[in-house]
N, C-alpha and C positions, 0 to 999 in steps of 0.2 A: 504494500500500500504506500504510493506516494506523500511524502506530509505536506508537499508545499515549499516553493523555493521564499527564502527569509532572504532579507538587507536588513545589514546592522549598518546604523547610522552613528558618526560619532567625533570628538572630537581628532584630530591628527596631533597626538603628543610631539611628536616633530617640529613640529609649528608654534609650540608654544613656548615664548621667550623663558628664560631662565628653568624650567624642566627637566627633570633627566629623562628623558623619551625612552630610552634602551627597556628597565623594565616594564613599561606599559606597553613597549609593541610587542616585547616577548610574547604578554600575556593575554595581547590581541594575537598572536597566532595561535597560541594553544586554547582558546577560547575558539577560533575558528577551525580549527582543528578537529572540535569537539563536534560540530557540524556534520562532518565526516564519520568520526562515529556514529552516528545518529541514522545516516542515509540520508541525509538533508543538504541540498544544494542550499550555498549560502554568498552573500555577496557582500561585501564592505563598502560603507562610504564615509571616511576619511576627512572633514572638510576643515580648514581653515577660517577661523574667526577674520572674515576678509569680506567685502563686499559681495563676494562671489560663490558665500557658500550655500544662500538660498540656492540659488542656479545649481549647485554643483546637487546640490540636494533631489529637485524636482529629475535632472539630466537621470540620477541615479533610480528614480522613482519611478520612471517612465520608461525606461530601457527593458522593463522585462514584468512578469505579473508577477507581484509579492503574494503571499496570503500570511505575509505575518513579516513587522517592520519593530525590529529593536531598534529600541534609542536610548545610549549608552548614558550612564553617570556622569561623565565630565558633561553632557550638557543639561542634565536636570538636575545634580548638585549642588553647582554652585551657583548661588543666590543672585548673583550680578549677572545668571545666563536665563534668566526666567522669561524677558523677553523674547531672547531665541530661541529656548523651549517651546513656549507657546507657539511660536513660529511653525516648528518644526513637526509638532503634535499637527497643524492645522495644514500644513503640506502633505503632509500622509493622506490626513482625509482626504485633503482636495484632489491628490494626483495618484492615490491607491485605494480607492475608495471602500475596496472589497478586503485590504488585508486587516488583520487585527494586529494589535499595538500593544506593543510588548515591553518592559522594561526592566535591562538590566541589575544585578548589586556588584559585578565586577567585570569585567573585559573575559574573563574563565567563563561565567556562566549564561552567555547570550544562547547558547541552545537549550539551556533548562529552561531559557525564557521564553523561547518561542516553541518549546516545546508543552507549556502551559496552555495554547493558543492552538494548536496543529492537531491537537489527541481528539 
C-alpha cells in the first residue's frame, strides 16, 4: 500500500548566520532517511529567510502531489518566525490543498510525523 509522497518544509541551517549547520543537516538526512525506511517517497524544501523563500516554497508545493506537508521546528519555534509560519501553514492550503499538515519535534522525526497523517 502506497502512503503518499511527503515535503518537509524547513529552514536551511546553512543559511543561517552565526549556526553550526553541520549537526542539523546531519540530522536532516537521517530524519530523511527515515522516509526510506518507511516506503515513503519524500522531498525536502530547504529555504532561506530571503525574499525568495515564499517562491521557493509554492515552486516546491506545486512540482508534485503531497498528501502530507511537514513543516519543521526552526520555523514554528521561534517566536520572531510566526509571521512566516503563518505564511507557510497558509501556502500548503492554498497550493496543496489535498495534503494534510504535519508537524515536526526534531529534523529525526518528520516521518513519525507524517506518518500520523498517511495510516
Amino acid at each position: 500500500m502506497a502512503l503518499g509522497r511527503v515535503l518537509v518544509v524547513g529552514l536551511d541551517p546553512a543559511m543561517i548566520p552565526g549556526w553550526d549547520a553541520e549537526p542539523v543537516k546531519a540530522a536532516i538526512t537521517r530524519g530523511q532517511a527515515r522516509f526510506g525506511d518507511h516506503g515513503i517517497e519524500a522531498d525536502l524544501c530547504l529555504v532561506a529567510l530571503d525574499e525568495n523563500a515564499e517562491g521557493a516554497i509554492v515552486e516546491a508545493l506545486t512540482r508534485k502531489d503531497y498528501a502530507c506537508v511537514v513543516i519543521g521546528g526552526g520555523i514554528r519555534k521561534h517566536e520572531p518566525l510566526l509571521e512566516f509560519f503563518e505564511k507557510v501553514v497558509n501556502l500548503v492550503r492554498q497550493h496543496a490543498p489535498g495534503a494534510a499538515i504535519a508537524f515536526n519535534s526534531s529534523p529525526e522525526d518528520s516521518a513519525d510525523a507524517a506518518l500520523r497523517w498517511l495510516r
